[in-house]
LOLO-63154 format. One record per residue (C-alpha): residue in one letter; x, y, z; residue number from 1. Coordinates in steps of 0.25 Angstrom, whole numbers, plus 5000, padded with zeros to 4 digits. Layout:
N
R  code  east  north    up  pos
R     A     X      Y     Z  NUM
...
//
This chain:
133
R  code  east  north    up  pos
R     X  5101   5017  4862    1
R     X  5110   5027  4860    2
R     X  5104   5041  4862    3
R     X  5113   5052  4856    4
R     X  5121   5051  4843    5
R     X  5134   5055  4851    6
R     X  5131   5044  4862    7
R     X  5131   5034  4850    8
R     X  5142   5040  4843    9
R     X  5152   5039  4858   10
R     X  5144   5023  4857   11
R     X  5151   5022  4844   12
R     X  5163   5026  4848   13
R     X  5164   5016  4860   14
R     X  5161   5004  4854   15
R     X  5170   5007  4841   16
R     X  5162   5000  4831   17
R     X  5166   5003  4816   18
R     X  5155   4999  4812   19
R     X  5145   5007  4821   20
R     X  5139   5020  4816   21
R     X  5125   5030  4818   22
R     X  5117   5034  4808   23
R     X  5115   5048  4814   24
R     X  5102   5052  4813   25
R     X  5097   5067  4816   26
R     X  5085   5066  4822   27
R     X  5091   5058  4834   28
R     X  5101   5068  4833   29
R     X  5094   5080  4837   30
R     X  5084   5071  4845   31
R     X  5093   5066  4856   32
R     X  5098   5081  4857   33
R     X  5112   5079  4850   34
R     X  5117   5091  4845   35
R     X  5124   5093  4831   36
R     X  5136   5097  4841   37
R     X  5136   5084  4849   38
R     X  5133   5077  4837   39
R     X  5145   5082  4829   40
R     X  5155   5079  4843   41
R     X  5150   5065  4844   42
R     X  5150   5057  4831   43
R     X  5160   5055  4821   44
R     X  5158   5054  4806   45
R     X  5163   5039  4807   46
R     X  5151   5035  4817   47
R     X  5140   5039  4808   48
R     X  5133   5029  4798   49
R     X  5123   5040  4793   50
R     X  5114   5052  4796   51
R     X  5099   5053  4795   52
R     X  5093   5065  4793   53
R     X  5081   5072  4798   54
R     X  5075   5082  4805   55
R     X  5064   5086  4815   56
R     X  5057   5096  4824   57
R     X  5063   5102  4838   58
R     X  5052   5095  4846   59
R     X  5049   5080  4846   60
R     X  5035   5078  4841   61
R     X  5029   5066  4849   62
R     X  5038   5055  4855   63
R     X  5052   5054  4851   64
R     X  5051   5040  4845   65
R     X  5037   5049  4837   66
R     X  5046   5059  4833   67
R     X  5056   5052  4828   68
R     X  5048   5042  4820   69
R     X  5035   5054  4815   70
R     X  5043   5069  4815   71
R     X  5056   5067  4808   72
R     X  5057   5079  4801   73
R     X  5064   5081  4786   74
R     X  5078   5087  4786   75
R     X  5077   5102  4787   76
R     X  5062   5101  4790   77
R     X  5064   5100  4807   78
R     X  5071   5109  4816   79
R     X  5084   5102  4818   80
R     X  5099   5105  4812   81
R     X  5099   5094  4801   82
R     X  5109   5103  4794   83
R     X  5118   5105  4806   84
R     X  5118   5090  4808   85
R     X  5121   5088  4795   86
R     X  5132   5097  4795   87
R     X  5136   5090  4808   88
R     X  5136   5075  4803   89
R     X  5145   5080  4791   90
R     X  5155   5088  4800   91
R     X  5156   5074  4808   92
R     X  5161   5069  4795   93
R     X  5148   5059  4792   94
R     X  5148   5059  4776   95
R     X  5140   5045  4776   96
R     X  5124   5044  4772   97
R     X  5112   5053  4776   98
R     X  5099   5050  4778   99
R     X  5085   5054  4780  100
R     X  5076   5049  4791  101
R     X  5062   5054  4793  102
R     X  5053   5050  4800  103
R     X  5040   5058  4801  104
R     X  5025   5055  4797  105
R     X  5026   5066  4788  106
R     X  5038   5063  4778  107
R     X  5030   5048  4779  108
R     X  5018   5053  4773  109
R     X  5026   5058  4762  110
R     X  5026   5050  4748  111
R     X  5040   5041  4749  112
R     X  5046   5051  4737  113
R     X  5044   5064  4745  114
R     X  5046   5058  4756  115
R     X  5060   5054  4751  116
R     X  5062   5066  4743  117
R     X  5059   5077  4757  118
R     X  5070   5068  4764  119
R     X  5080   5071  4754  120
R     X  5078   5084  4751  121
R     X  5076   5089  4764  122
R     X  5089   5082  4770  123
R     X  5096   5087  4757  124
R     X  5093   5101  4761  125
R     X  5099   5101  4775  126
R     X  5112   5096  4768  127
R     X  5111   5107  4757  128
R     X  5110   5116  4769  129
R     X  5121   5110  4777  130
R     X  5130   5112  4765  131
R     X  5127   5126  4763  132
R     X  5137   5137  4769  133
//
């Protein structure tokens, strides 16, 4: 278990495995305390296989493992930086694929197609945001 995404990105760089990357996922980001700063000093563009998008609030609701698995916010919809982490990843260089994870007893509830259709929209929106001047 590798705690921080700049612990694994030194890890990385030790073993010197081409075929070794992270899917960078912001909610362990912002959840193990790593800063869009520290983020940004530590990982290079080649080290990342993909980013999973999401958000969530300030305080961990429950247990960590609860938090994780039940209060997984849309993008936008928390109180995190999703646009400044995405401005961050793209400055590193990543241009690879995006995704959405969340996790939360509420988007479950949701019919599959809204469901699908708040995931996109919302994370679409942070990027419209990032691109604007």
């Amino acid at each position: 278990m590798v705690g921080t995404v700049p612990a694994a990105a030194a890890l990385m760089r030790k073993v010197e495995m081409p075929g070794c990357g992270l899917v960078v996922d912001y909610w362990h980001v912002f959840r193990a305390g790593t800063t869009l700063d520290e983020l940004s000093g530590s990982l290079e563009a080649h080290q990342i296989f993909g980013v999973e998008l999401n958000d969530a609030d300030t305080k961990i609701r429950g247990t960590l493992f609860e938090d994780t698995r039940d209060n997984r916010r849309l993008c936008g919809q928390g109180d995190q930086d999703v646009v400044g982490f995405i401005q961050t990843m793209k400055f590193i260089g990543f241009d690879g694929p995006w995704g959405v994870e969340i996790l939360s007893d509420e988007h479950r509830a949701l019919p599959v197609q809204d469901a699908l259709r708040a995931a996109h929209d919302t994370a679409l929106a942070c990027f419209r945001t990032e691109s604007q001047p």
